[in-house]
C-alpha positions as CSV (number, residue, x, y, z in Angstrom):
1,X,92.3,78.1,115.4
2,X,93.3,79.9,112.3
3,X,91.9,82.5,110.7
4,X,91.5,83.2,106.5
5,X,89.6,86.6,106.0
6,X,88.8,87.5,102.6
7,X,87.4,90.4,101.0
8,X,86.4,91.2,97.7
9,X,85.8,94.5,95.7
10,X,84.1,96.1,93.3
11,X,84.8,99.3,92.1
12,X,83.1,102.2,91.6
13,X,82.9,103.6,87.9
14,X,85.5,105.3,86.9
15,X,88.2,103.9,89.3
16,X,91.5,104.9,87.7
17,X,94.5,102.5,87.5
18,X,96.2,104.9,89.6
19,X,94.5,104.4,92.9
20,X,94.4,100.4,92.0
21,X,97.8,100.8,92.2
22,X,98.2,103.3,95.4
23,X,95.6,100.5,96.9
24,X,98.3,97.5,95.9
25,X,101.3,100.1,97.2
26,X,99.2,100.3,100.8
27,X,98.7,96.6,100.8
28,X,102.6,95.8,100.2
29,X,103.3,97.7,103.6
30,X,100.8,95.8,105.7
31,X,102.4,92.9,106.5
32,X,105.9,95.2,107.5
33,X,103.6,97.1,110.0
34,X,101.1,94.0,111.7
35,X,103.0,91.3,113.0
36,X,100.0,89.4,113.2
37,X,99.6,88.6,109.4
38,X,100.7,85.4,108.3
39,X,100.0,84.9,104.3
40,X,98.8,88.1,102.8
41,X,97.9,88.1,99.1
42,X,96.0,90.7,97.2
43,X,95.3,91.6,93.9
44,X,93.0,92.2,90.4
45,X,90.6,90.2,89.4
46,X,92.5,87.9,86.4
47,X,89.8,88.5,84.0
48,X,89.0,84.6,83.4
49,X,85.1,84.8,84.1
50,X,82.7,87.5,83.8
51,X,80.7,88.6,86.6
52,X,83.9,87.8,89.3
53,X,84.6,91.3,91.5
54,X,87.7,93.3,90.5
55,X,89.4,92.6,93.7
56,X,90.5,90.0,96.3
57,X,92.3,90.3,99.7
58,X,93.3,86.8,101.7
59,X,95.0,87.4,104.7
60,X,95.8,84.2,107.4
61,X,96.3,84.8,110.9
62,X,97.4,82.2,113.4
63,X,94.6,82.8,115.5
64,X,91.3,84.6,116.4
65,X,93.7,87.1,118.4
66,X,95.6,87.8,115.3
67,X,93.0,88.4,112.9
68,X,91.5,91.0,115.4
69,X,94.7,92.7,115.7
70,X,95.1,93.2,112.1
71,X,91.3,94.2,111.3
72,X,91.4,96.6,113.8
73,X,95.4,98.1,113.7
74,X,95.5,101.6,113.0
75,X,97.6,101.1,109.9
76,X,94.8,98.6,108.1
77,X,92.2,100.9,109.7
78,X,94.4,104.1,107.6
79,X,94.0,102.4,104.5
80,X,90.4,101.4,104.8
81,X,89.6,105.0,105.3
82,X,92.0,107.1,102.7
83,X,92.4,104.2,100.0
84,X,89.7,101.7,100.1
85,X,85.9,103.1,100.8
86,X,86.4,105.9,98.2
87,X,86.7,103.6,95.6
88,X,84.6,100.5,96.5
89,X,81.2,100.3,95.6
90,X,80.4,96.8,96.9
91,X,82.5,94.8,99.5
92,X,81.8,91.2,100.5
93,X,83.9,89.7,102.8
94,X,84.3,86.3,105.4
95,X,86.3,85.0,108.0
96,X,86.9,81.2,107.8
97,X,89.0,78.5,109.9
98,X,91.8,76.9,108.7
99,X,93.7,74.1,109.4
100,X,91.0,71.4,109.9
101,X,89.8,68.3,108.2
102,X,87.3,68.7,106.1
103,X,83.7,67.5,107.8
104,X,82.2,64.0,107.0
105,X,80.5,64.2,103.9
106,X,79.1,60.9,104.2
C-alpha cells in the first residue's frame, strides 16, 4: 500500500523570504539522505486563490514502512525542529493511499 503525505503551512507574520528559501534549501536534501521517499515535491503557494496556505509538501512512499521511515528519520526530524516549527503558525496535514481504484460511486 502506498503512501501520499501532505502537509500544508501557514506562516507566521513576518516570515522572511529568506527562511522560505533555507526551508526549500532543507527540503532539496531530503530525498539524498531517506531512501524511502519516492516523489517529493514542495513548494509556495502559486497565489491563484485567496485563502489557500502558503505552503505544500507531497511526499510518496512505496509503503506504510517507508512513510514511517521518512517521518521519523533524524534528518526530516532536524528540519522540523530548526527550519519548520519556528515559522509555521498552522500545519494541516494527511496521509492517503495510493495506487487504488477509486470506490464505487454508484
Amino acid at each position: 500500500m502506498a503512501i501520499r503525505h501532505i502537509a500544508l503551512f501557514r506562516f507566521v507574520e513576518g516570515t522572511e523570504p529568506e527562511q522560505v528559501e533555507a526551508l526549500a534549501e532543507g527540503l532539496a536534501r531530503l530525498p539524498g539522505v531517506i531512501d524511502e521517499l519516492g516523489d517529493y515535491r514542495y513548494g509556495p503557494d502559486a497565489g491563484i486563490n485567496d485563502g489557500n496556505w502558503d505552503y505544500a509538501i507531497v511526499a510518496d512512499c512505496a509503503s506504510l514502512a517507508d512513510y514511517l521511515a521518512y517521518r521519523d528519520h533524524p534528518e526530516h526530524q532536524a528540519l522540523l525542529r530548526n527550519l519548520v516549527r519556528p515559522m509555521v503558525a498552522e500545519r494541516a496535514a494527511v496521509q492517503l493511499t495510493t495506487g487504488q481504484a477509486p470506490p464505487d460511486l454508484e
